[in-house]
C-alpha positions as CSV (number, residue, x, y, z in Angstrom):
1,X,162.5,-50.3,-30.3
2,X,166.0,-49.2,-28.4
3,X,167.7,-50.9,-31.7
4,X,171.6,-50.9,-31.7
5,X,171.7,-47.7,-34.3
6,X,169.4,-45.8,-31.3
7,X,172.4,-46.9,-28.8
8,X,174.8,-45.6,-30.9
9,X,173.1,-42.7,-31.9
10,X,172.6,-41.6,-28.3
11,X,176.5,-42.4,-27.4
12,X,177.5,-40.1,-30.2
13,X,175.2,-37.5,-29.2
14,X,175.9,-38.0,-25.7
15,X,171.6,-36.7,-25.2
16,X,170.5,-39.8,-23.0
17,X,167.6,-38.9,-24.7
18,X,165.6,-40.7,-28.2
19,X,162.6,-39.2,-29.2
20,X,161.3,-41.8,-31.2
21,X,161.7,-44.2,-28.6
22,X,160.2,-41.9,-26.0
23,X,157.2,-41.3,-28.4
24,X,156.5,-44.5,-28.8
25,X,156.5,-45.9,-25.0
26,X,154.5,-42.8,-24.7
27,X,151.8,-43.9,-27.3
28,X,152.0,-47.2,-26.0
29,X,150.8,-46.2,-22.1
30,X,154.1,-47.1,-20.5
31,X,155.3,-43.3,-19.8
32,X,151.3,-42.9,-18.0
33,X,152.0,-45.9,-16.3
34,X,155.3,-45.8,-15.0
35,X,153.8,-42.0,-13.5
36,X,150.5,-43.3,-12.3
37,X,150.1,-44.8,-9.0
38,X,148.9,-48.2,-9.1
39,X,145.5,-47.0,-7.6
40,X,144.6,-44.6,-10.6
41,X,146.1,-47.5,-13.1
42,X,149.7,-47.3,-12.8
43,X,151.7,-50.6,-13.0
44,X,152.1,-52.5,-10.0
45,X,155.2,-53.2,-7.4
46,X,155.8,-56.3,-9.6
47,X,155.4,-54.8,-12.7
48,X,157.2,-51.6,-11.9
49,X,160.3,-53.5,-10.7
50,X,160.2,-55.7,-14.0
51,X,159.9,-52.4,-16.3
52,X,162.7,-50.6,-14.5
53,X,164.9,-53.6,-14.9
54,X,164.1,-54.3,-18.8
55,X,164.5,-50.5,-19.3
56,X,168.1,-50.6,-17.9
57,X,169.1,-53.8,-19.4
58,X,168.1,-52.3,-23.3
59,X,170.3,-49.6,-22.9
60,X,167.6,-47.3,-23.3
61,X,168.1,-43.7,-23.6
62,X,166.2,-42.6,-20.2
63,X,168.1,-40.8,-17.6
64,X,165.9,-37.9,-18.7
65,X,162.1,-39.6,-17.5
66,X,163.0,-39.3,-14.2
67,X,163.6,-35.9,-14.2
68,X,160.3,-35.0,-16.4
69,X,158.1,-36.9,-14.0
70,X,159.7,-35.3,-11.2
71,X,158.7,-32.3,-12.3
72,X,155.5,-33.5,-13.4
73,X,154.8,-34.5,-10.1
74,X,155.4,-30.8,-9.1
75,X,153.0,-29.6,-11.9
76,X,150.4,-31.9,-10.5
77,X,150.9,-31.2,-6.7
78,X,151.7,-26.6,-7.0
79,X,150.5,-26.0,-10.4
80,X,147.0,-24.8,-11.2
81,X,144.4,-26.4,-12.8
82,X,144.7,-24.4,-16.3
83,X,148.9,-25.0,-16.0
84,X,147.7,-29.2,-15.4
85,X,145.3,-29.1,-18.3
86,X,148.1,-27.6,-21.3
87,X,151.0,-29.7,-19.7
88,X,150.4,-33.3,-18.2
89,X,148.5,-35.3,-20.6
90,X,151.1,-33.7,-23.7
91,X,153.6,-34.8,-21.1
92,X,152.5,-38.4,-20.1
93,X,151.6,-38.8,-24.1
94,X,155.6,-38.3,-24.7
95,X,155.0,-35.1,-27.0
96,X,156.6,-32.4,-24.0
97,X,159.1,-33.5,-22.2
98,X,160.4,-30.9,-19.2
99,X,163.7,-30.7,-17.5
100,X,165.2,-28.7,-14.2
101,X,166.7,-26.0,-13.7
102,X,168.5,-25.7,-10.3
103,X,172.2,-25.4,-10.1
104,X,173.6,-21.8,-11.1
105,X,177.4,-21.3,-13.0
106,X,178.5,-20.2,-9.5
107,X,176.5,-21.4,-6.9
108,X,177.3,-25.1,-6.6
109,X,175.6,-27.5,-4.8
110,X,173.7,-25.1,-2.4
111,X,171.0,-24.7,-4.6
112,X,169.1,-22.0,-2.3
113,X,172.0,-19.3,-3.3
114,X,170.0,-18.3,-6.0
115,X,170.7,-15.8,-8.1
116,X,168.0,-15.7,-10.8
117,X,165.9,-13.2,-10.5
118,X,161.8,-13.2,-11.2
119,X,160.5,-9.9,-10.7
120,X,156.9,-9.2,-10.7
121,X,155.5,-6.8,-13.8
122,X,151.3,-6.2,-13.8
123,X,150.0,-10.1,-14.4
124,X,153.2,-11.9,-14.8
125,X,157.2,-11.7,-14.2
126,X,160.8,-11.0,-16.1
127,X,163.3,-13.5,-15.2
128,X,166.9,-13.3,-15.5
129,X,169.6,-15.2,-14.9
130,X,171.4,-18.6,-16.0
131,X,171.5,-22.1,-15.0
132,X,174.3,-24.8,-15.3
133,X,173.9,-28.6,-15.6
134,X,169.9,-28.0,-17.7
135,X,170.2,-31.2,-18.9
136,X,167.8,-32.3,-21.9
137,X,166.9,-28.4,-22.3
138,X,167.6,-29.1,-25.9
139,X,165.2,-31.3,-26.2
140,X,162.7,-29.9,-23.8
141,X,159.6,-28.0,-23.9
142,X,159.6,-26.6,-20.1
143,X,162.2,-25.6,-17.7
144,X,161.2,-26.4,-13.7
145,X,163.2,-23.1,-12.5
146,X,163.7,-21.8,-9.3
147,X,163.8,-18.2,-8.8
148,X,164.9,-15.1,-6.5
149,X,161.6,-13.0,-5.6
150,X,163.0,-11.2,-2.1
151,X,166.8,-10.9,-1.9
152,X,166.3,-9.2,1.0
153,X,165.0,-12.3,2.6
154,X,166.4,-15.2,4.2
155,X,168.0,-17.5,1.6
156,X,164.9,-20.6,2.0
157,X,162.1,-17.8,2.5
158,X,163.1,-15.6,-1.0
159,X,162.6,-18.5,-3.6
160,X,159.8,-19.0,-6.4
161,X,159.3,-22.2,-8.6
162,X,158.0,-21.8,-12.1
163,X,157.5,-23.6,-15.3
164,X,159.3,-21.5,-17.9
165,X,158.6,-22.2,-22.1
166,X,161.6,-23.1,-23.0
167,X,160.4,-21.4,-26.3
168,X,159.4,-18.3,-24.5
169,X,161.5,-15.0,-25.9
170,X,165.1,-14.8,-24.1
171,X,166.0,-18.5,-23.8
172,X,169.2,-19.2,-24.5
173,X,170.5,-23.0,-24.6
174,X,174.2,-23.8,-25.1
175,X,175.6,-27.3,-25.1
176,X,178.6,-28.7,-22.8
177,X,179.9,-31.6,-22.6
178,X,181.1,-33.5,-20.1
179,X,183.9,-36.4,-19.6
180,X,181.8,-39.2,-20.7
181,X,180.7,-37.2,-23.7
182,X,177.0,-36.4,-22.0
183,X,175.4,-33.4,-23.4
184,X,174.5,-31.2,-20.7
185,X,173.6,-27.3,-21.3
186,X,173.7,-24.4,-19.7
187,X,171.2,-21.8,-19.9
188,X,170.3,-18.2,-19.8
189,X,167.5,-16.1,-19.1
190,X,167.3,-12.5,-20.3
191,X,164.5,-10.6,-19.8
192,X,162.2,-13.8,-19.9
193,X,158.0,-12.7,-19.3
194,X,155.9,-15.9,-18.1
195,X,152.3,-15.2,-17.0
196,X,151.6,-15.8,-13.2
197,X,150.0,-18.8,-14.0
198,X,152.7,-20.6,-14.7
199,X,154.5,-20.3,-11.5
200,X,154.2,-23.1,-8.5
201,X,153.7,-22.7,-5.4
202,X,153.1,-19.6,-3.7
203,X,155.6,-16.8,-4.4
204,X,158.5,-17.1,-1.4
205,X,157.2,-20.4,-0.7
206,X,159.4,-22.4,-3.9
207,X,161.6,-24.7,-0.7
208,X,158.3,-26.4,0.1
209,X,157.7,-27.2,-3.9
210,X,161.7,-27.7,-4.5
211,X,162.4,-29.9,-1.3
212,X,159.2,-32.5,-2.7
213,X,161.6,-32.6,-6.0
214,X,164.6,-32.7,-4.3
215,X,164.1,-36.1,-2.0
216,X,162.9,-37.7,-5.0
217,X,166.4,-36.6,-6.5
218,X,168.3,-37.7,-4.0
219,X,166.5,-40.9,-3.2
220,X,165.2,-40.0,0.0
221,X,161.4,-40.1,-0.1
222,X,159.5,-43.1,1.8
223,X,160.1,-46.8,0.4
224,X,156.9,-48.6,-0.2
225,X,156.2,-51.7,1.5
226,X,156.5,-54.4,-1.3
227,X,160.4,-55.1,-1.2
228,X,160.6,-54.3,-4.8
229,X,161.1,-50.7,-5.4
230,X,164.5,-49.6,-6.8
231,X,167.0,-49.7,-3.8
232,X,168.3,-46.6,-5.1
233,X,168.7,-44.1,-7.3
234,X,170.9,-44.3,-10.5
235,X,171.5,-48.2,-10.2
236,X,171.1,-48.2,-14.1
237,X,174.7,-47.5,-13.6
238,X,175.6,-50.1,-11.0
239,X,173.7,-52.5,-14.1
240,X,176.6,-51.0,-17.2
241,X,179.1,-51.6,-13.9
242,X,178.0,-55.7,-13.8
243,X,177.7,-56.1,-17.9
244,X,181.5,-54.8,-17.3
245,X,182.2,-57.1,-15.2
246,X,180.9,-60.2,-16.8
247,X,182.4,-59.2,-20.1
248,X,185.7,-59.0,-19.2
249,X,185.5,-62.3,-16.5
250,X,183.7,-64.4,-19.1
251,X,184.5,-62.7,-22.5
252,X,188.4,-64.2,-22.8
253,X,188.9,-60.7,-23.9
254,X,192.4,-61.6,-21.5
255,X,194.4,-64.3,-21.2
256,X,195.6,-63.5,-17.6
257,X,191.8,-64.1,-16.1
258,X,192.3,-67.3,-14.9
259,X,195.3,-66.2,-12.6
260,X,195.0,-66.5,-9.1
261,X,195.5,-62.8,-8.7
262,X,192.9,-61.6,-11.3
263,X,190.0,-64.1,-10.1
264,X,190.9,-62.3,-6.4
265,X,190.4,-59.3,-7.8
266,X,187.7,-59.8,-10.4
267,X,186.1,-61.4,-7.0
268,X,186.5,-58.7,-4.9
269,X,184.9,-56.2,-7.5
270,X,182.2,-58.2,-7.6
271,X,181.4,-58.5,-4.2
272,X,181.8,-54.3,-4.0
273,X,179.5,-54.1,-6.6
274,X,177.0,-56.6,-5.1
275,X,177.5,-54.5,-1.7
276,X,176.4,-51.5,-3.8
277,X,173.7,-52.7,-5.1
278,X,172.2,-54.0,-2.5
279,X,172.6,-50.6,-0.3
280,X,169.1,-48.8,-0.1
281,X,169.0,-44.7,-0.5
282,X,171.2,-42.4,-0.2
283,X,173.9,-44.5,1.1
284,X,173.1,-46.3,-2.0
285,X,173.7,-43.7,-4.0
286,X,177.1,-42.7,-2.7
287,X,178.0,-45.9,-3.0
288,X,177.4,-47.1,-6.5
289,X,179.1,-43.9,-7.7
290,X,182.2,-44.9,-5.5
291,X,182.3,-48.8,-6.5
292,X,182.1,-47.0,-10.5
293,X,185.0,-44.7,-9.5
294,X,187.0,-47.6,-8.3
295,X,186.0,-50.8,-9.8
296,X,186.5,-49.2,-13.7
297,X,189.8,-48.8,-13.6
298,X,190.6,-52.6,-12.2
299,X,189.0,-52.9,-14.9
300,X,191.4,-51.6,-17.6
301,X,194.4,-52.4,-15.6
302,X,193.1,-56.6,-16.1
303,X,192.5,-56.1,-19.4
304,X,195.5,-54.5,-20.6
305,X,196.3,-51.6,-23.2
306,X,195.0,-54.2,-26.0
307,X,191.8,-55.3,-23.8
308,X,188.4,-54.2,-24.8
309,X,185.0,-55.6,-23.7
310,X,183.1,-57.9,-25.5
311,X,180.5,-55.0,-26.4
312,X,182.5,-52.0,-28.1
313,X,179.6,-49.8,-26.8
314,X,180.6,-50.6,-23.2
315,X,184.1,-50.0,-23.0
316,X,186.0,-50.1,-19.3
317,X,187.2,-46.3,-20.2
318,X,183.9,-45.4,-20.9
319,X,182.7,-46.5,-17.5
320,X,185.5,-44.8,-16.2
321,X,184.7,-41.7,-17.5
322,X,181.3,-42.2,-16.8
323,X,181.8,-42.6,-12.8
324,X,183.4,-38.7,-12.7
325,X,180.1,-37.2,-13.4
326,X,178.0,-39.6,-11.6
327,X,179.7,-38.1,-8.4
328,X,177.9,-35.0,-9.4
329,X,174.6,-35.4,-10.7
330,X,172.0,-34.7,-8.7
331,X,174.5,-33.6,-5.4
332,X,178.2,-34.5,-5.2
333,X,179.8,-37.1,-2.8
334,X,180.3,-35.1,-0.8
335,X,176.8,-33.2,-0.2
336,X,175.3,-36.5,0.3
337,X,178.1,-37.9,3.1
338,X,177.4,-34.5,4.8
339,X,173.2,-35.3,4.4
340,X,174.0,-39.1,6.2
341,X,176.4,-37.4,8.8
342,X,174.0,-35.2,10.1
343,X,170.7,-36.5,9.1
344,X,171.1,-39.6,9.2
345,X,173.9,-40.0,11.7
346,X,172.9,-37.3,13.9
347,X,176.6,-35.7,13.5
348,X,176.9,-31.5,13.5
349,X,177.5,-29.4,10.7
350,X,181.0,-29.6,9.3
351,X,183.1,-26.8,10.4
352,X,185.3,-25.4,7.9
353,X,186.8,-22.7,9.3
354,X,190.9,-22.3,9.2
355,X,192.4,-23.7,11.5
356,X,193.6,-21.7,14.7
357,X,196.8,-19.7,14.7
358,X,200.1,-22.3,15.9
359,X,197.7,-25.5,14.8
360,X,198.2,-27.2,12.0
């Protein structure tokens, strides 16, 4: 299925995304599955942690299931029982795939600056505004959008979810791309009409549906008791880190490997990486981007301007590349060192105000 012309179709295309491949886990049950608690016929701890692993180690183009059944999830939890009916089974079947729609050109990673406006007209509302960072909006048949419905209101109490067409008249997708030659998009609304039924949530209320989204994001929800659920999110990464590693430490791609100071270092990255991997959350997540950051370019500095890894699809420049965004998605570094200082930590805000006059 995820055959070596898919990988390199999706590395040219930069979509993370294959829609025969998603069609046919789809048809197959897997995409159900994989949403499904194991109560109402979902796999089970084992078999969860077996499919995640084996989905990671094909290469598969992926990235963008998590980010359908997140919003999903929302559809099923805020949505009402007509907006269920047209979307979940078309979604669980493969055939609609949805996508979010968060982060604004200039808002950054305080999403709750939102400047998009939904404003209500008779039995439904006009949207405007754009997003950045709508990744698979290309490929997408929804959009899970968060709205402005009170600017006048305190910025967590004015917001409105909805589930926007991405067909609907006024969509407007354009592609960018980003270092590691991911397509991302961003998007604009212009005078966008959805009916009320396809908002989530009641209207001001959109933080309690976002925040649900959000932990599942960042990694934060409640680990089950099994031992075998993913430590944390976006180790699919850490996994094109370690086939790095092994390639150029076992390949002979260099004929400096077996010097004392290469094996130190070789040996050190592993052991990062193995740290990495085996740190749970959100502490996971900031640290598999920062072992990517700084374990690629040992990598290309070992192997050498001539070096290249035993797969040409997994070069150490790509992995370079690929650890700049990975700082970003989903919350940068930094937004997720601030969330463990004071949530998990119990530290204050960060002050970032100037300093006082005659201090430097």
């Amino acid at each position: 299925m995820v055959t070596a012309d898919v990988i390199s179709r999706d590395r040219q295309t930069g979509d993370n995304f294959d829609e025969g491949v998603h069609l046919a886990l789809g048809a197959a049950g897997y995409l159900e599955r994989d949403w499904l608690p194991e109560s109402q016929g979902g796999f089970s701890a084992v078999q969860r942690r077996i499919w995640e692993l084996e989905i990671g180690r094909a290469h598969t183009p992926w990235f963008h299931w998590g980010t359908t059944a997140m919003v999903a999830n929302a559809v099923h939890d805020f949505g009402s029982d007509e907006l269920r009916d047209e979307v979940l089974a078309k979604t669980l079947s493969g055939h609609y795939r949805l996508c979010l729609g968060f982060t604004e050109p200039e808002g950054g990673s305080d999403v709750a600056t939102c400047k998009t406006r939904a404003v209500r007209d008779g039995d439904g509302w006009v949207i405007n505004g754009s997003k950045m960072f709508t990744s698979n909006a290309h490929h997408a048949h929804y959009v899970f959008l968060l709205t402005n419905t009170n600017p006048g209101a305190p910025k967590h109490q004015s917001l409105t979810m909805f589930l926007v067409p991405l067909d609907a008249a006024g969509v407007d997708i354009q592609p960018i791309r980003t270092v590691d030659g991911d397509r991302t998009n961003i998007t604009f609304y212009s005078d966008v009409r959805v009916p009320d039924r396809y908002r989530l949530g009641d209207v001001d209320g959109g933080w309690t549906v976002l925040r649900t989204a959000l932990d599942a994001e960042h990694g934060t929800g409640e680990r089950d008791e099994s031992g075998l659920q993913k430590i944390a999110t976006m180790t699919e990464h850490a996994l094109l880190l370690a086939e790095g590693l092994d390639a150029v430490a076992g390949s002979g791609a260099t004929s400096v490997v077996g010097e004392d100071s290469v094996a130190y270092r070789l040996g050190r990255s592993v052991a990062r990486m193995e740290a990495a991997l085996s740190t749970p959350g959100m502490y996971g997540r900031v640290a598999i981007a920062t072992a990517l950051r700084e374990l690629s370019p040992e990598l290309m500095d070992v192997q050498g301007a001539s070096g290249g890894l035993a797969s040409a699809d997994l070069d150490a420049q790509y992995l370079f590349r690929l650890g700049v965004p990975m700082g970003i998605y989903g919350g940068t570094l930094e937004v997720f060192r601030n969330m463990i200082a004071q949530h998990a930590l119990g530290l204050g805000r960060p002050a970032y105000a100037p300093a006082a006059a005659g201090r430097s």
